[in-house]
C-alpha positions in Angstrom: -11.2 2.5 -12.2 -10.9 -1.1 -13.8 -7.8 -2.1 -11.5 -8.0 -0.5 -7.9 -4.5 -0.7 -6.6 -5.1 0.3 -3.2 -7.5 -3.3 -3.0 -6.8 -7.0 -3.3 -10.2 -7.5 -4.4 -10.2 -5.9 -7.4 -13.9 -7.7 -8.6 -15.2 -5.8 -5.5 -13.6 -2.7 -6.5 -14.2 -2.6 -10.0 -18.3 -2.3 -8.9 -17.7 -0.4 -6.2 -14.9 1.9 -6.3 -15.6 3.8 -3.1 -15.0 0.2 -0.9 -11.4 0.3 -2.1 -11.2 3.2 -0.6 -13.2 2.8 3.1 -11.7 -0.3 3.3 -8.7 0.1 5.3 -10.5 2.7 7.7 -13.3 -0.3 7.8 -10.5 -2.3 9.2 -8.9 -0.1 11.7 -12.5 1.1 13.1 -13.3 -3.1 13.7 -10.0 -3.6 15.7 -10.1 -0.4 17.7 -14.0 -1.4 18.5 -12.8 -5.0 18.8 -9.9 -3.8 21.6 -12.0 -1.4 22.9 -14.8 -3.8 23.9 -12.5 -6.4 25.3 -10.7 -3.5 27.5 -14.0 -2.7 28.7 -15.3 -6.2 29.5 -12.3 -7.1 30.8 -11.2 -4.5 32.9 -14.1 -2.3 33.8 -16.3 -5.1 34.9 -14.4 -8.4 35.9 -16.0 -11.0 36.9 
């Protein structure tokens, strides 16, 4: 895999081919935990 096409990174990618792949679930796991935690602070327990 010298040139992941799924990844902007491709010097990333080219090491480590499996990131290329992970990387958009990555993402959407850090903004549903992200949204998640500010639902909860937010809503659950004003202050």
């Amino acid at each position: 895999m010298k040139n992941c096409k799924l990844c902007r990174y491709s010097k990333v990618c080219n090491d480590l081919p499996m990131i290329c792949i992970l990387l958009p679930y990555i993402a959407i796991a850090v903004v549903v935990i992200a949204v998640s935690y500010l639902f909860i602070t937010q809503e659950l327990f004003p202050l």
